[in-house]
N, C-alpha and C positions, 0 to 999 in steps of 0.2 A: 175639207180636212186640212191642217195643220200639225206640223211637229215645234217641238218643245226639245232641248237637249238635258237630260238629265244630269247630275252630277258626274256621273263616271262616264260619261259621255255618249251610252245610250237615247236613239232617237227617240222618242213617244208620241203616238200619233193621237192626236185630240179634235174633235168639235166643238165650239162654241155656238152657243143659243142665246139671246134675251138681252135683258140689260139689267142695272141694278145689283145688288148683293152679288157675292161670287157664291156656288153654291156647285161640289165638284161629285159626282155619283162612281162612286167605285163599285166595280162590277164584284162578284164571285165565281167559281169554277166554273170554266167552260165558254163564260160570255166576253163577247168584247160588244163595238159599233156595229159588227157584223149579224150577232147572235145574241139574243139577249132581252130583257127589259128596258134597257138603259135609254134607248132612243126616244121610245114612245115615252119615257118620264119627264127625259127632256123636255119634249114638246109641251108638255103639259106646265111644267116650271115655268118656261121661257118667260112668259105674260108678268113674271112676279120677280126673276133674277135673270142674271146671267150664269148660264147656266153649262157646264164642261161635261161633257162624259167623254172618254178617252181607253184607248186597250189600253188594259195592264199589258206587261212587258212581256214578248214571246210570242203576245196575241195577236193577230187579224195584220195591222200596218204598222205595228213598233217593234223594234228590236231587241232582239234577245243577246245580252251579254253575260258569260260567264266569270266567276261564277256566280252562283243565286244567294241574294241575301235579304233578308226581310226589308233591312235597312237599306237596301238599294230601294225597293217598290216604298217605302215611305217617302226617300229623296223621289223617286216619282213624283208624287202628289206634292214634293213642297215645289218643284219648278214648277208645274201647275200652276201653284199659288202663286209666283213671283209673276209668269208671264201675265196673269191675268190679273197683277197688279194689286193680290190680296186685301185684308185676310177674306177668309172661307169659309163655306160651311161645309162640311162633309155628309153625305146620306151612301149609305154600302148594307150591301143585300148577302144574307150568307157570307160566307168567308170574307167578303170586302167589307162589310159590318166587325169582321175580327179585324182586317186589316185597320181602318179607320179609328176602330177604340185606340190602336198602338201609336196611330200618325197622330191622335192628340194630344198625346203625351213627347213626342218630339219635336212640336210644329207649334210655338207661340203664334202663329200665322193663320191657325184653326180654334176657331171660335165659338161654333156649336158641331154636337153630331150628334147623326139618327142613324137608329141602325136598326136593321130589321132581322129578326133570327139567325144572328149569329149561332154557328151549329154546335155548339157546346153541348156537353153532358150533362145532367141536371144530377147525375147518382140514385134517380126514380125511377129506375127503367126505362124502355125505347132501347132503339140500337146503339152497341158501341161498336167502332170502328178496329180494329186489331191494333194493337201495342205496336206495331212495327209497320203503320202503312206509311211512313216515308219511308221508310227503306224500302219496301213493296215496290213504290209508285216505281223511285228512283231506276230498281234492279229492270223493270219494265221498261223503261222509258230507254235507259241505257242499249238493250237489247232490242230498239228499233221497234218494239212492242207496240203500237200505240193501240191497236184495236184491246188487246188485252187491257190496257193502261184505264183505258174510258170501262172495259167490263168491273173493271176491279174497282175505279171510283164507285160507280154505279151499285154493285153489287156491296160489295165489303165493305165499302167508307159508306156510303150513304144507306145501305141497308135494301133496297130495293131484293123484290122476289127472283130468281133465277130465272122467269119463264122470262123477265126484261132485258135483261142482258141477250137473251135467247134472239127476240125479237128486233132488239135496237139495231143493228144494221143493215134491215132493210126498212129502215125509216129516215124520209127525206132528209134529215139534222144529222143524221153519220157524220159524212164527210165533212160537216163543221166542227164534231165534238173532237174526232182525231187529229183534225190541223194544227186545235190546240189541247192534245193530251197531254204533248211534254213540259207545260206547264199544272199541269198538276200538284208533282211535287212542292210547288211552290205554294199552294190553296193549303197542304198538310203540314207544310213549314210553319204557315201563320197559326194555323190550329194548334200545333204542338202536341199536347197530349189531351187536347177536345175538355179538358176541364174549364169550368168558370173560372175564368182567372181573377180572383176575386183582390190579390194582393195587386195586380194593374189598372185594375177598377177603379182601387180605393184612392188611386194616384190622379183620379182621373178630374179637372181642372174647371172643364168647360160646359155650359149647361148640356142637359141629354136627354136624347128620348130615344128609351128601349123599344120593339115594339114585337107583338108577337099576332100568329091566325090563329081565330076561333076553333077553327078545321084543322089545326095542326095537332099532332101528338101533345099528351100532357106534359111528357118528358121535355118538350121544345118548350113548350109554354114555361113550364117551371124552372128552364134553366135563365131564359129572359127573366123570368122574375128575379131569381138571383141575381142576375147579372147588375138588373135596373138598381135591386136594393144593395147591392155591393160602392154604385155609381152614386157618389154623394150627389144629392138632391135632385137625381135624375126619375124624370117622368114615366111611368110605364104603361103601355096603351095594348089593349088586345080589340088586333081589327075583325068585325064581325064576317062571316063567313069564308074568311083568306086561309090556304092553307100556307108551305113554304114556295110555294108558287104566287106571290101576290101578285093580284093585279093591278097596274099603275095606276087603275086610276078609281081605285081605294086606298091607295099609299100615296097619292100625289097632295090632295087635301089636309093628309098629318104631317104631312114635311111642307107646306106653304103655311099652316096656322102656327108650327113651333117655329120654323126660320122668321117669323113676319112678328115673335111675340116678343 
């Protein structure tokens, strides 16, 4: 493990894998190096790039500076790119799939992205998250809440049954999901108001590949549609039996055939 100094002078902790292409995996709520997918994608990359995953800010071994701004976590990702001697390709899972579409459009340095179910609304039904969950997150997270923080992701933003919440903390991942609750707020920053953001899409420069599970809501599937056909000339793949839980290494093969095309 390595740090990286971000612009506002935040540490960021990063690993490197592989050789070849830079190729940088942004996590979504909850995960860092610690917890997460991101490792074992790594590993699977390595053999075709060089390959980064790294906590977003607040998480696991990088530093939290106030205050929170989207455009700080995109200056993340562009030291990234510098240290590792650019450009990039970005791949981000959930909310780092939101964050990712936005670093494209700030980062001439970023040159393809994939992005896997970014959790947008389709306006088809599925769940929608309350008008007011950053301020939710935020009121929580201020009040030292953090158990609450992680029920209310869990529950109200992601829609999950009540009997989960009930259950989740006497399940081994607790103590990891709370470490980093008080980054939360920051996964509902990048979401904004969970709409396809179709007018930042339509900005969007660099080739794409949307990607959506078989097993996921139709409502997910259809806002990735959206998203892909908002995404001038961007590809859109639906991976057979993946739901919003993919497994890397049915996601690893669509991110080495479009990085390699």
């Amino acid at each position: 493990m390595t740090k990286v100094t971000s612009k506002d002078g935040t540490q960021i902790a990063y690993t490197k894998l592989g050789n070849g292409p830079v190729v940088i995996l942004v996590d979504g709520a909850m995960c860092s190096r610690a917890f997460g997918p991101m490792p074992k994608l790594a590993a699977l990359l390595a053999p075709h790039f060089t390959v980064i995953s790294y906590d977003r800010r607040g998480r696991n071994e990088s530093e939290n500076t106030e205050p929170y701004s989207v455009d700080r976590e995109i200056e993340d990702i562009e030291a990234l790119i510098n240290e590792a001697g650019g450009p990039a390709y970005l791949a981000g899972c959930s909310s780092g799939a939101a964050l990712a579409l936005k670093a494209s459009l700030a980062s001439p340095n970023i040159k393809k992205i994939a992005l896997y179910e970014a959790p947008y609304l389709s306006g088809q039904g599925g769940h929608e998250p309350p008008q007011d969950t950053l301020e939710q997150l935020k009121k929580l997270v201020a009040s030292g809440n953090r158990s609450g923080a992680v029920k209310y992701f869990i529950h109200d933003m992601v829609g999950m049954p009540a009997f989960v919440t009930f259950i989740m903390p006497f399940m081994p991942a607790w103590g990891k999901l709370k470490a980093v609750a008080h980054t939360l707020p920051y996964d509902a920053a990048i979401m904004e108001d969970f709409k396809v953001p179709v007018q930042i899409a339509s900005l969007v420069k660099v080739p794409s590949l949307v990607m959506a599970g078989s097993k996921s809501p139709a409502s997910m599937q259809n806002a990735e549609k959206k998203l892909a056909e908002a995404i001038p000339g961007a590809q859109y793949h639906v991976l057979e039996g993946q739901t919003h839980n993919v497994s890397v290494k049915a996601l690893a093969p669509e991110l080495i055939e479009f990085f390699k095309s």
